[in-house]
C-alpha positions as CSV (number, residue, x, y, z in Angstrom):
1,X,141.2,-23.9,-140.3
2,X,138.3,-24.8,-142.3
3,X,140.6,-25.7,-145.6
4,X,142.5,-28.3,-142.9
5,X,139.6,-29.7,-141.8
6,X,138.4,-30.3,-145.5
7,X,141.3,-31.9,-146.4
8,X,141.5,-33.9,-143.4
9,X,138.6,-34.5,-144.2
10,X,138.4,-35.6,-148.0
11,X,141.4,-37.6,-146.7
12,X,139.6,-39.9,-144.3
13,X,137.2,-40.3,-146.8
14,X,139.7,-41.5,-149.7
15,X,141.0,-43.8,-146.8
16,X,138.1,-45.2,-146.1
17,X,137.4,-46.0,-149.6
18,X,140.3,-47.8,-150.2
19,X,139.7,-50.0,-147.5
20,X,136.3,-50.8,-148.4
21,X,137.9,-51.2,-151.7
22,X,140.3,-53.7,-150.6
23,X,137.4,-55.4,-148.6
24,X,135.5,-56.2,-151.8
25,X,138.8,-57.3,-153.4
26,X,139.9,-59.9,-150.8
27,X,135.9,-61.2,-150.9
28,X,136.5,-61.6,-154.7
29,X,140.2,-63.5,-153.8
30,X,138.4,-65.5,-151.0
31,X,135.7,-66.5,-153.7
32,X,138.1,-67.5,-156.8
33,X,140.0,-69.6,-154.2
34,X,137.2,-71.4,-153.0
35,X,136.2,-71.9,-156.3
36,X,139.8,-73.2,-156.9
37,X,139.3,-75.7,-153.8
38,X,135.6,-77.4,-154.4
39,X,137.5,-78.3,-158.2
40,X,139.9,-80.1,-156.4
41,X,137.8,-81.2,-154.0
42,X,135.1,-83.0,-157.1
43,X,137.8,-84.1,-159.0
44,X,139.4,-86.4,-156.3
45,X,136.2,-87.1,-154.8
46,X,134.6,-88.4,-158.2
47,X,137.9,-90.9,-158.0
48,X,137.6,-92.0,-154.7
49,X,133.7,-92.1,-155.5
50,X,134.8,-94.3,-158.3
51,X,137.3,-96.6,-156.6
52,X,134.4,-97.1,-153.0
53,X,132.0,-98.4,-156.3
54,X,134.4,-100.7,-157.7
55,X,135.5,-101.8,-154.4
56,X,139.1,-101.1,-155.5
57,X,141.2,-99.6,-152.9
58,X,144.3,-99.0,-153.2
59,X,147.5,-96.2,-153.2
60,X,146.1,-94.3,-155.8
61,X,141.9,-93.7,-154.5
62,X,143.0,-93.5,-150.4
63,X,145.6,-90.6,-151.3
64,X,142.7,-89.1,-153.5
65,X,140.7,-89.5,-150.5
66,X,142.5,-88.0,-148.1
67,X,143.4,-85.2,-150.8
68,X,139.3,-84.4,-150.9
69,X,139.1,-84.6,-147.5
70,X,142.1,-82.1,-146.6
71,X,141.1,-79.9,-149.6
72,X,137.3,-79.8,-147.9
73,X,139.0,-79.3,-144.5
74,X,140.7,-76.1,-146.2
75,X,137.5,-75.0,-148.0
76,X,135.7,-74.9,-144.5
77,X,138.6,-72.4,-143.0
78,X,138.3,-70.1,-145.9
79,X,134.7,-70.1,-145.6
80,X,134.6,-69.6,-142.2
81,X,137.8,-66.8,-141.7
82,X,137.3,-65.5,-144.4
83,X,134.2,-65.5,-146.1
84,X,131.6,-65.1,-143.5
85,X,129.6,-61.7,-143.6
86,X,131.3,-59.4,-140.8
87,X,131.3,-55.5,-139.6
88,X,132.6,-53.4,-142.4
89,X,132.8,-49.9,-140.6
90,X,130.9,-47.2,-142.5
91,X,132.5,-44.5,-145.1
92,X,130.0,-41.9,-143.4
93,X,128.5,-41.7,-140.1
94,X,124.6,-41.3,-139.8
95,X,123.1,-37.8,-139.2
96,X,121.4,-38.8,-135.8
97,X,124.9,-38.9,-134.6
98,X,126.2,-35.6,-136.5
99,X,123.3,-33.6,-135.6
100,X,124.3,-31.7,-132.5
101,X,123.4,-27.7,-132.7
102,X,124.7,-27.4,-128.9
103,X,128.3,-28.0,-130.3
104,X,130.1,-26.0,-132.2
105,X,130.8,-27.0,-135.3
106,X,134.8,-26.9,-135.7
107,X,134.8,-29.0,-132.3
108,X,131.9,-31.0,-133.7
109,X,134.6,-31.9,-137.0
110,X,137.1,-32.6,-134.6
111,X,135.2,-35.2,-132.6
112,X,134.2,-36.6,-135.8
113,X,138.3,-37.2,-137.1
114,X,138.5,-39.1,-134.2
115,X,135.4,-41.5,-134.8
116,X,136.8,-42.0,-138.2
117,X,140.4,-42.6,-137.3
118,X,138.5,-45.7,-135.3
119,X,136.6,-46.6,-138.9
120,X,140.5,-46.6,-140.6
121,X,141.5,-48.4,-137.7
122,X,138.8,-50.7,-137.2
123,X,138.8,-51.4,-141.3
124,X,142.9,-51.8,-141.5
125,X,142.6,-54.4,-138.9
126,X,139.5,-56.5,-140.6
127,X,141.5,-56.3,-143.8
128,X,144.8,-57.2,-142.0
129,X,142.9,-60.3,-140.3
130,X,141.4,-61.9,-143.8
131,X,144.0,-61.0,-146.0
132,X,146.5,-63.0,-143.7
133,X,144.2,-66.1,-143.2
134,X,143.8,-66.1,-147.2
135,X,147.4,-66.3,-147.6
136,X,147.6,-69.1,-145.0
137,X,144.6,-70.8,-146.2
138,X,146.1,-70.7,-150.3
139,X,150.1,-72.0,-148.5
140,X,147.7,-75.1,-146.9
141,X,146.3,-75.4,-150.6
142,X,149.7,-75.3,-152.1
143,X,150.6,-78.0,-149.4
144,X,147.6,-80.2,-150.4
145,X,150.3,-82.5,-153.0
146,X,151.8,-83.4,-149.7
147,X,148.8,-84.9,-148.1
148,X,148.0,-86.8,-151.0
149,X,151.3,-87.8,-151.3
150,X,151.8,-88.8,-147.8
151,X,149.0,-91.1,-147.6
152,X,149.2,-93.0,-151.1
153,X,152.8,-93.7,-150.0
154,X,152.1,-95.2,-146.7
155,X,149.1,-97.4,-148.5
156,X,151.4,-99.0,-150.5
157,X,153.6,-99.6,-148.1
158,X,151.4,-101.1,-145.8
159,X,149.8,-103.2,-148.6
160,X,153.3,-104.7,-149.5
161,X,153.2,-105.9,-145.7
162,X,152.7,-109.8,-146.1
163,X,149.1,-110.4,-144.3
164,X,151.4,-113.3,-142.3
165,X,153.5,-110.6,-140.4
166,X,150.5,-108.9,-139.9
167,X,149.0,-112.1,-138.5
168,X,151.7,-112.9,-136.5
169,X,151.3,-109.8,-134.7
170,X,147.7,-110.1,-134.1
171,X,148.4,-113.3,-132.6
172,X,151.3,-112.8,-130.5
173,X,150.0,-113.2,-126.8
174,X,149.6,-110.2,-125.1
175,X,151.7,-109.6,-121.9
176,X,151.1,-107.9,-119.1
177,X,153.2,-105.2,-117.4
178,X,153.8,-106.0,-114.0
């Protein structure tokens, strides 16, 4: 019995490992695709910063606006699911809650798979949870053309409205619904 519960053991361990492992690999993602997102985030910022200066707005600096903005928006969810410190369940447990000379010690092991099958668990569903909002959060970056797109479009369309049907539609009198 004692080789089984070695290996059971050493095989918790390992398992636990690799999840803290995978922890410290998604913080690294998480960070390189922040990074990523504050670049895109200056760059169209320093344009739109450029255009509010000049007082020239037009297709161009809103869509680079509302690129910033959206790509800021998207830096804030990755910072906030993904990136904030959270409970990484230990590798080990402590000695206070080990020590017990009342139990035997094979029962003792036992009790002891069980807290770190919850540790697996508890780390498999962390890992599951920011590994699934990074890959949403980089599919909203990848999006982020659209936005940009979107919104220099309807600019020019808007600004190739004459100002006199936009007059005559602030004019028109206003009737009331009976």
């Amino acid at each position: 019995m004692t080789k089984l519960f070695e290996w059971v053991e050493n095989a918790a361990v390992e398992n636990l490992k690799l999840h803290h492992h995978t922890a410290d690999v998604l913080a690294k993602e998480a960070a390189t695709t922040l990074t990523v997102l504050l670049a895109g985030v200056a760059g169209s910022l320093a344009y739109t910063a450029q255009a509010v200066e000049k007082n020239s707005w037009g297709w161009l600096s809103a869509g680079a606006a509302a690129f910033s903005a959206y790509l800021m928006i998207v830096s804030v969810f990755l910072l906030v699911k993904c990136m904030m410190v959270d409970e990484l369940p230990a590798i080990h447990n402590e000695p206070k809650n080990l020590m017990h000379p009342e139990i035997e010690f094979d029962e003792l092991r036992r009790y002891e798979f069980e807290n770190m099958q919850g540790r697996i668990n508890a780390c498999a569903l962390r890992n599951n949870r920011i590994a699934t909002s990074l890959n949403r959060i980089r599919v909203a970056a990848v999006l982020s053309p659209l936005v940009f797109t979107v919104i220099a479009a309807s600019w020019a369309v808007l600004a190739s409205v004459p100002d006199s049907c936009l007059d005559a539609r602030r004019d028109a009198p206003v009737v009331a619904e009976e």
